[in-house]
N, C-alpha and C positions, 0 to 999 in steps of 0.2 A: 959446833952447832950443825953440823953437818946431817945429824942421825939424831937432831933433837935432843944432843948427848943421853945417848943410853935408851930412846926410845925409837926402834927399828921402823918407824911408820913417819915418815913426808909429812911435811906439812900440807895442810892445802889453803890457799889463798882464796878469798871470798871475793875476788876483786878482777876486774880486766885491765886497771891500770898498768899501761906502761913502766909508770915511775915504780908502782910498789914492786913492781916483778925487778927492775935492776936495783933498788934499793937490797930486797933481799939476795940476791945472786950476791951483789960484792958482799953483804952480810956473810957469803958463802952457809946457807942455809937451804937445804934441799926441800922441796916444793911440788906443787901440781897447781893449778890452775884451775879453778870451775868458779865462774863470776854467780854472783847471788843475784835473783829474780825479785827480791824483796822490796817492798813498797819502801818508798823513800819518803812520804807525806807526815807530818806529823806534826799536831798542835803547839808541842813545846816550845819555850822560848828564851828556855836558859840555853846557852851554847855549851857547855860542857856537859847537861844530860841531855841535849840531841846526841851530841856526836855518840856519847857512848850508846843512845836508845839504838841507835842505825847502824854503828859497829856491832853488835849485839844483835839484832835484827838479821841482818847479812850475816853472819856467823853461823846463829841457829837456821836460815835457812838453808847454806848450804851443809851443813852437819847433819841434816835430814839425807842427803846423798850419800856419805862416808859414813857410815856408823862405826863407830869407834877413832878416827882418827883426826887426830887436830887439826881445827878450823879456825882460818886467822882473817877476821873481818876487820876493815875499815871504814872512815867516815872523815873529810875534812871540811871546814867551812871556814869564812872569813868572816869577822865582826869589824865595823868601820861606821864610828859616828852612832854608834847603839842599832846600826841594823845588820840581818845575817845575809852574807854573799854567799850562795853555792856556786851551783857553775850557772854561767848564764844561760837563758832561753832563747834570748834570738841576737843579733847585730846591736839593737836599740840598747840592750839589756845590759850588754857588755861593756857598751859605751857608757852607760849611766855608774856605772862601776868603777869603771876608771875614775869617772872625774869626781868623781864622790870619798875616793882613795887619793887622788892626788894630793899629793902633797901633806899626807895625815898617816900618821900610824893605826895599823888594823892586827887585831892579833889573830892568829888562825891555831883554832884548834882541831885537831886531830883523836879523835877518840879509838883506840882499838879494844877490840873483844877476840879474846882467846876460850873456843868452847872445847873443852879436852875429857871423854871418859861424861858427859852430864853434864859436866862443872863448867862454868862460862867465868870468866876471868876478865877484869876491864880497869881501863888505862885510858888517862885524857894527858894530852900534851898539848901545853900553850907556849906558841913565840909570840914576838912582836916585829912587824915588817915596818918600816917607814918605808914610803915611797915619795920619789922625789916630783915637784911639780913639775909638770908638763905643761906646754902650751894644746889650745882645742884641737888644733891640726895632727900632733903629735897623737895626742888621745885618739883620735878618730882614725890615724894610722896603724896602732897598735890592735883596736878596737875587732876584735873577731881572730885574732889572732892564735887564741888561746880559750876557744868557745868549752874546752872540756876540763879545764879548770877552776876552782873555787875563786869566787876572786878576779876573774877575765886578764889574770896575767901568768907568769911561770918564772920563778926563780931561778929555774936550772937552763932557764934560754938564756945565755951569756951575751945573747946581741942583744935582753929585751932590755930598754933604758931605764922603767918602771922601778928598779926594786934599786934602795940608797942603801938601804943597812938590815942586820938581822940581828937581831937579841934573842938568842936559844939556839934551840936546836934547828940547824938547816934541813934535813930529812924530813921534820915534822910539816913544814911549806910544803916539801914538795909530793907530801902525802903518806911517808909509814914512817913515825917516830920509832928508829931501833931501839933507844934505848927504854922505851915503855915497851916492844914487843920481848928485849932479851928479860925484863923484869916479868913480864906475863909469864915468859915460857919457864923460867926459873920460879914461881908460885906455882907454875902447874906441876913441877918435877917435885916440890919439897912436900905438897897436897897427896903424892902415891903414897 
């Protein structure tokens, strides 16, 4: 994957996150970076066609920068109790999240959009997190901890107490499900 097998042009990542840039690196997939400006609002309320609208969304906008070369946008959010968690907005916000999560399983999906040559290419990935309950103290200590994630907590923080178990894919938690982007890139390879 190095060369997008067989196509001499980088990928570029529609995203600022931390996590998707070391997800792709051990992916050993070469890259570039230019995070998308793209409006994040949107009416919907099915979680599987947000993520993919806003993967999609962020893909084509930053494809308007590279023309011609693949753009790999993402989107996560968490669903808990039938409401959608993005990242939080303030301290309050966060904490309402927590205790709304505790102790319940929330599944977070992951939409990605690959726009390659015109053609935009899209993939939803669903896990399921349970989280283990927490006393208020606890929640309120954790609370702001993790303001730039889906969900006001992070999987891949080994000290954080929050997260009991994971049913799927771990990647997809922590924001770029590889095995929906190696499936994108291999539909856009079989599409030349």
């Amino acid at each position: 994957m190095e060369r997008l097998r067989g196509n001499s042009l980088k990928l570029v990542l529609a995203s600022a996150s931390p996590r998707r840039r070391a997800i792709l690196r051990a992916a050993g997939v070469a890259f570039s970076v230019d995070p998308s400006d793209a409006d994040e609002d949107s009416p919907e309320k099915n979680p599987r066609r947000l993520v993919v609208k806003l993967a999609r969304r962020k893909a084509l906008d930053v494809a308007k920068r590279h023309p011609g070369r693949p753009v790999l946008g993402a989107d996560t959010l968490v669903v808990c109790a039938g409401k959608i968690l993005g990242k939080p907005a303030d301290l309050e916000d966060a904490l309402g999240m927590l205790i709304l999560q505790s102790g319940r399983a929330q599944r977070v999906y992951t939409g990605t959009a690959l726009v390659v040559g015109g053609r935009v290419y899209t993939e939803v990935a669903v896990t399921t997190v349970y989280a283990r309950r927490l006393d208020a103290a606890r929640l309120r200590r954790l609370a702001g901890k993790h303001m730039d994630k889906a969900g006001a907590y992070a999987v891949q923080d080994r000290s954080d107490p929050f997260v009991e178990r994971i049913v799927g894919d771990r990647d997809n938690v922590t924001g770029l499900p590889m095995r929906s982007v190696r499936r994108l890139l291999a539909r856009a390879r079989r599409a030349r």
